[in-house]
C-alpha positions in Angstrom: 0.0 0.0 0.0 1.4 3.3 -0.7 1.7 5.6 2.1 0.7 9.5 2.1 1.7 12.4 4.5 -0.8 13.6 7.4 -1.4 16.8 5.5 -5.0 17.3 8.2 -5.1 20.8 9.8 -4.9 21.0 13.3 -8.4 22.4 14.8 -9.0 24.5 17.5 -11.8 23.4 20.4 -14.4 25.8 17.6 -12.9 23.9 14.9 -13.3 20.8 16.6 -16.8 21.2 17.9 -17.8 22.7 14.1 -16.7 19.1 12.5 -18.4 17.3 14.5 -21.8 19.5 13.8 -20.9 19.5 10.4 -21.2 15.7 10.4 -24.1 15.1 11.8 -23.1 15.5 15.9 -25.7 17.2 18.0 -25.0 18.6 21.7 -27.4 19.5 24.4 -24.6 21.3 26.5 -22.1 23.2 23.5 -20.3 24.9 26.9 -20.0 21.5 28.3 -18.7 19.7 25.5 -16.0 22.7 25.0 -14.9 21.8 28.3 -14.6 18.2 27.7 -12.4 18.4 24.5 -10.3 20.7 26.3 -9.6 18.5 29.1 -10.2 15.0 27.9 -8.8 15.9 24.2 -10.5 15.3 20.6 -8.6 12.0 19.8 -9.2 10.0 23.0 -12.7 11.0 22.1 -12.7 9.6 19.2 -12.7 6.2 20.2 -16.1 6.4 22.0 -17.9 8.0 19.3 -16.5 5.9 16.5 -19.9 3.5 17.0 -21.7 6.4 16.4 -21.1 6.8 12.6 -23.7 5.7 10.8 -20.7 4.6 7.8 -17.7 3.9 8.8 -15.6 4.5 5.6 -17.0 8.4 6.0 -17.4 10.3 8.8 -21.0 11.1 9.3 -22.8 10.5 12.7 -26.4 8.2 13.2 -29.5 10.3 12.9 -29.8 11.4 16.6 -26.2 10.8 17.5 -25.0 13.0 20.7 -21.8 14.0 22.0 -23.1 13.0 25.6 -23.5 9.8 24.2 -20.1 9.3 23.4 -19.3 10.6 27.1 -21.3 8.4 28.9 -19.2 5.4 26.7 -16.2 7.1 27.8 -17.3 7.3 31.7 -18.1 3.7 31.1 -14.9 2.6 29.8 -13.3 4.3 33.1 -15.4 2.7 35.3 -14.9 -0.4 33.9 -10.6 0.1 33.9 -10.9 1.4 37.6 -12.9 -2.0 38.8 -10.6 -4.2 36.8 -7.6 -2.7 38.2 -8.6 -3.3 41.0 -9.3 -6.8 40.8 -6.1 -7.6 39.2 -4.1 -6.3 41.7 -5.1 -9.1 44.1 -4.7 -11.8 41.4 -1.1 -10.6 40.9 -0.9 -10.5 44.7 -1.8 -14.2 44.9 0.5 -15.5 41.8 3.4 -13.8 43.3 3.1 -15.1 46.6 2.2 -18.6 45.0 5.2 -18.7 42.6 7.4 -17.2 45.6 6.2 -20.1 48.0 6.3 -22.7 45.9 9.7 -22.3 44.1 11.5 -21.4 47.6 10.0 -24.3 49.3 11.4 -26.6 46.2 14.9 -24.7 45.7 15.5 -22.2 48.2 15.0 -18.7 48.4 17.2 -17.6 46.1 15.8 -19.3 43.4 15.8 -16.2 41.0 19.4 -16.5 40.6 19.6 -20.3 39.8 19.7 -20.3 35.8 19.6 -23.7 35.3 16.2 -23.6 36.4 15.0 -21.8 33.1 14.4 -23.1 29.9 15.8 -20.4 27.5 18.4 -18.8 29.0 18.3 -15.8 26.6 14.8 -15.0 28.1 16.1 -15.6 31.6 18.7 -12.9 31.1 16.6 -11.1 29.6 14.4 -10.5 32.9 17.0 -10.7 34.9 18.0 -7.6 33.7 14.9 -6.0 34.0 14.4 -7.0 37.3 17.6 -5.4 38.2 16.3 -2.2 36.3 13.3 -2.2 38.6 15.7 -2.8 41.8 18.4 0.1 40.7 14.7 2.3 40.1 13.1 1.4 43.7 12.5 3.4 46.7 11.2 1.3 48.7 13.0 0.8 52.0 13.0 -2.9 51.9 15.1 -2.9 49.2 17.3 0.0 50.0 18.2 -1.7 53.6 18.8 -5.2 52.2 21.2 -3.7 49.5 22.8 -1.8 52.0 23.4 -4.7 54.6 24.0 -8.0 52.5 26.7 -8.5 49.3 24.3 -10.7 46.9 23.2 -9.5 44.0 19.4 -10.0 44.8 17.4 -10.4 47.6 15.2 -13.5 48.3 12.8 -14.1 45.6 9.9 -12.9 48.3 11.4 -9.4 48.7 13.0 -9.5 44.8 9.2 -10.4 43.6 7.4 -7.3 45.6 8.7 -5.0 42.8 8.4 -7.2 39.8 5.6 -6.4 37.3 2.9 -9.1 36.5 4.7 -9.3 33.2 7.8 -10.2 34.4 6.0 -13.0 36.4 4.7 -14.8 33.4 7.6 -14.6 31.9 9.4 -15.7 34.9 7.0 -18.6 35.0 6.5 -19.4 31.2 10.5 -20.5 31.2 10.5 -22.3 33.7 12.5 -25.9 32.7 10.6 -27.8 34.9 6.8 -29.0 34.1 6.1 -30.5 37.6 6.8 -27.0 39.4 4.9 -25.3 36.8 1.9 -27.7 37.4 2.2 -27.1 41.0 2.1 -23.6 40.6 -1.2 -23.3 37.9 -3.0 -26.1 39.5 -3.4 -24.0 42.8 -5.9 -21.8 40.6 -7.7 -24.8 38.8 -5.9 -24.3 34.9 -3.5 -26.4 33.3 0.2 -24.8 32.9 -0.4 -24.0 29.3 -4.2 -21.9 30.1 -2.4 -20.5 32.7 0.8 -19.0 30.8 -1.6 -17.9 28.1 -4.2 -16.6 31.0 -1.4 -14.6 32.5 -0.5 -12.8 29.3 -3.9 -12.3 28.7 -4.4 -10.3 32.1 -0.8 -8.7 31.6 -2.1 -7.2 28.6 -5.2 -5.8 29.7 -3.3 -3.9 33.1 -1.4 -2.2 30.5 -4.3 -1.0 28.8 -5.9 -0.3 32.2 -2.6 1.5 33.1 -2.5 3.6 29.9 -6.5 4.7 30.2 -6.5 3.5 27.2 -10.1 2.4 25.7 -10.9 -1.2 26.6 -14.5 -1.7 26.8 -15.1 -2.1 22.8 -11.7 -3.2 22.1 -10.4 -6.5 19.8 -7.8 -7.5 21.8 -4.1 -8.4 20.3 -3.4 -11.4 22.9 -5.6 -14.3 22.6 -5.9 -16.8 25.9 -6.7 -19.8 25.4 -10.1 -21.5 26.3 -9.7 -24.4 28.4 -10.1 -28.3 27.7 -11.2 -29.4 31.2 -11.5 -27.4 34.4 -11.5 -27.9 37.7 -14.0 -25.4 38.9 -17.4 -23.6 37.4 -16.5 -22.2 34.5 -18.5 -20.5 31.6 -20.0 -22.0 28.0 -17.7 -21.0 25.3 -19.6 -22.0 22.4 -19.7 -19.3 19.7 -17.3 -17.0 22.0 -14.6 -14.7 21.2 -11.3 -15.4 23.2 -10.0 -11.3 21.9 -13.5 -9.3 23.5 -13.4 -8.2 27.0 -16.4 -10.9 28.4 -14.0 -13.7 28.1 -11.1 -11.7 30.0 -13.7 -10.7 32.8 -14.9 -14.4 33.1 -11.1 -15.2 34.0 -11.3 -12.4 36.2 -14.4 -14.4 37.9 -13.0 -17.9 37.7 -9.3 -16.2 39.3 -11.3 -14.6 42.3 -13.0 -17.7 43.1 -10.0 -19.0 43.9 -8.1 -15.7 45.2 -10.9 -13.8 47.1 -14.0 -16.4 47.1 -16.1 -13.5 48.7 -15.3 -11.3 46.2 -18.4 -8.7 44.9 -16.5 -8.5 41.3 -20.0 -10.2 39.7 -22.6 -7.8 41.2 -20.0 -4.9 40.4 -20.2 -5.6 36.1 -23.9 -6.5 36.8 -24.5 -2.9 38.7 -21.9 -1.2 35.9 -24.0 -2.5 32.9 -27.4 -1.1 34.4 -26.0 2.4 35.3 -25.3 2.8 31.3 -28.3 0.6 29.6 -27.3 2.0 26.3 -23.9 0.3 26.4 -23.9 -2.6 24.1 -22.9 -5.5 25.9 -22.5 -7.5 23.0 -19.8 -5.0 21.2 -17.8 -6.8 24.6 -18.8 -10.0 23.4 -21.2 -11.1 26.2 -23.8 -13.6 25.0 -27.6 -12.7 25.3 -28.5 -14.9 28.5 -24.4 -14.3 30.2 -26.4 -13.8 34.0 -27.6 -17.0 33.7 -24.2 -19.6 33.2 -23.2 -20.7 36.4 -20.0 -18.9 36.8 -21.6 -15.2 36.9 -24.8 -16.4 39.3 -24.5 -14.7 42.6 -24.6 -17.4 45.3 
């Protein structure tokens, strides 16, 4: 294909607000919306009122189309970010401390240095050193007072792992050499070692989008986990569903926080999200029509 220069003009808030009248775009609050675009920025909006064009390949809006409409989109996609966030913060929690645990109990503490214990050692290095780039980076006083009392070149792999991101634990777990402590590890959540690398990724992905504000709710996402042969606890029907659309990724959310936090409210949280804004379209996330009724998103 052969590439052309941006040659677009750059708009100001007028400009911006006079395109999107000219294409169809109405606005109950013009004072409002000027506000908005100045804060929240005409691109980023973008995103949320994409659904809104009646043809995609030219840029005119649905009869009826509203700039609030695109807002309350873009509040949704927040919402939804903040409570996922939040979530995965105690499934990281929980795979760190499991990894940790269970690696330490089978080769010491200082297992993170052993790199025999790794399949590719390429990728092991690879961490390593950005491990070490979060430990050179830190402030936290743990660190600081272990570096400044003992000579080895990481601490324990409890206090190492407390500044490692969850992407560096999937990696740090997909390379492992050994199958049996990789089992050990995956099977204390209910997946086998290969849904689990892959469900790792998945969730890795979707903090960085989380952590970037970047849209989600809508999205086709780029990593693909893989749906399950047999599992050990409730999990959803996947017939007809889309592994890359965010329903999929919030039923591992689910099935993780069984395990992790079995009193967890994360169900009645996307239930109560979905009602606030009724004009979301659930299945642009790919939920299925009848998604309240399989067994893993009943409220018991």
């Amino acid at each position: 294909m052969t590439k052309t220069p941006y040659i677009k003009p750059f708009l100001s808030l007028q400009g911006q607000m006079a395109q999107l009248k000219s294409r169809g775009m109405k606005f109950a609050d013009e004072a409002k919306a000027l506000h908005l675009l100045k804060n929240i920025g005409y691109y980023r909006f973008s995103g949320y009122w994409y659904p809104l064009l009646a043809n995609r390949q030219t840029p005119v809006f649905k009869h009826g189309a509203t700039f609030e409409s695109a807002f309350n989109l873009y509040k949704f996609d927040r919402e939804l970010r903040k409570l996922i966030i939040g979530e995965l913060e105690k499934i990281e929690v929980a795979v760190r401390t499991q990894m940790t645990y269970s690696l330490s109990v089978a080769h010491g503490p200082f297992w993170l240095d052993d790199e025999t214990l790794f399949a590719d050692p390429v990728k092991y290095r690879a961490t390593l050193d950005k491990i070490n780039s979060e430990m050179r980076r830190s402030d936290e006083d743990f660190i600081r007072a272990f570096t400044a009392k003992y000579s080895n070149p990481l601490p324990p792999s409890f206090i190492t792992l407390e500044i490692a991101s969850f992407g560096v634990l999937s990696k740090l777990y997909e390379n492992l050499k050994s199958d049996v402590a990789k089992r050990e590890i995956s099977q204390i959540f209910g997946l086998a070692d290969m849904v689990f690398i892959s469900w790792l990724h998945g969730l890795t992905y979707i903090r960085n989008i989380c952590a970037h504000h970047a849209r989600l709710w809508n999205r086709f996402l780029q990593v693909q986990p893989l749906f399950p042969r047999r599992m050990q606890h409730t999990w959803i029907s996947t017939e007809g569903l889309s592994n890359r659309r965010m329903y999929y990724i919030l039923s591992m959310i689910v099935y993780f926080l069984n395990t992790v936090n079995p009193k967890h409210t994360f169900r009645q949280k996307i239930g109560n999200l979905l009602r606030k804004y009724p004009n979301v379209d659930a299945c642009a996330m790919g939920f299925p029509a009848d998604w309240y009724n399989d067994p893993l998103w009943q409220i018991g």
